[in-house]
Each structure stands twice: as C-alpha cells, then as structure tokens.
C-alpha positions in Angstrom: -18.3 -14.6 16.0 -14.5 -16.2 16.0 -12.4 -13.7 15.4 -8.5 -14.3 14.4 -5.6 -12.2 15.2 -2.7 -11.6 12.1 0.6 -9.5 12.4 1.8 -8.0 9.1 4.2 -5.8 8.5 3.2 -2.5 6.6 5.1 -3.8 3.0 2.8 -7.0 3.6 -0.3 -5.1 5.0 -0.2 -3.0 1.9 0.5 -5.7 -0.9 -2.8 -7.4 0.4 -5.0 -4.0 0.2 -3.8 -4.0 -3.2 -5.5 -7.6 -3.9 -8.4 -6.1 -2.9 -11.4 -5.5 -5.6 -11.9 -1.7 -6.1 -15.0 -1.7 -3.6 -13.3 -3.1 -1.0 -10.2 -0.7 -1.1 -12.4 2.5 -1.6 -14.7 0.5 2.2 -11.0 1.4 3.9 -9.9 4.6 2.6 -13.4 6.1 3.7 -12.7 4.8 6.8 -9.0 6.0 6.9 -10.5 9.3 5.6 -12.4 9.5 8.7 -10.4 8.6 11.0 -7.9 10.9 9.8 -10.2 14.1 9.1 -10.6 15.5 12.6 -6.7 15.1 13.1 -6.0 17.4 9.7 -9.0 19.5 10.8 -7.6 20.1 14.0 -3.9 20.7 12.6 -5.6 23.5 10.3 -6.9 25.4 12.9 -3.7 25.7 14.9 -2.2 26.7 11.4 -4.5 29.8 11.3 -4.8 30.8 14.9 -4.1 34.4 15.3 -4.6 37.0 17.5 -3.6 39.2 14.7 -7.1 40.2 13.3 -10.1 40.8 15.6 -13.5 40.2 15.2 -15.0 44.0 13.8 -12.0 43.4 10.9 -13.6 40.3 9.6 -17.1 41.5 10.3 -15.7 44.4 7.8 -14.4 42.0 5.7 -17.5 40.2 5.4 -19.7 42.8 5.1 -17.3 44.5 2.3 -17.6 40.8 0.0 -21.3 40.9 0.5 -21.6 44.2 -0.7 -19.7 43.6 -4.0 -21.4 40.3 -5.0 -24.7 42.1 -4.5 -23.6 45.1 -6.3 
C-alpha cells in the first residue's frame, strides 16, 4: 500500500471533515469517541474518589434502594 503524508493545520483539518458525506464524519467521531472515552472515564473517577464513605455505608445504601423498589 503507498501511503502519503499531509500537514494541515486544525482550521484546514476541520474544513475538510466538513466536506465529508455524513457516513464518513460519524466513521471519525466513533473513533474520536473511543479514543477519547477511557481518558473522560479515567478523569471521572479521580473526580469521585473519596475516602469519605466506606464500604458498610454504600452496602447500606444499596440495600436501603433495593428495599424500597421491592416494596
């Protein structure tokens, strides 16, 4: 396979993704979405990290929601 090599800047890079048909454009943003997922993911889970609550609380917790939707 030949392969060529392009340099665009992001205004120009952009500009072409929106020349693209609708398939095409939806090909890269599942592949951004990705690619960008276990960064977000990972960011989330620092955001929540806490040594605030222990384990028996949301096993309470838990236990307590069950109880009412079964009610």
């Amino acid at each position: 396979m030949n392969t060529i090599q392009i340099e665009l800047d992001k205004k120009q890079f952009l500009k072409s993704i929106r020349k693209l048909d609708e398939k095409d454009r939806l090909e890269i943003y599942n592949e951004l979405k990705k690619s960008l997922f276990p960064q977000r993911f990972e960011k989330l889970l620092e955001s929540t990290k806490t040594d605030k609550i222990t384990f028996d609380e949301i096993t309470e917790e838990v236990e307590s929601v069950r109880k009412e939707r079964y009610e």
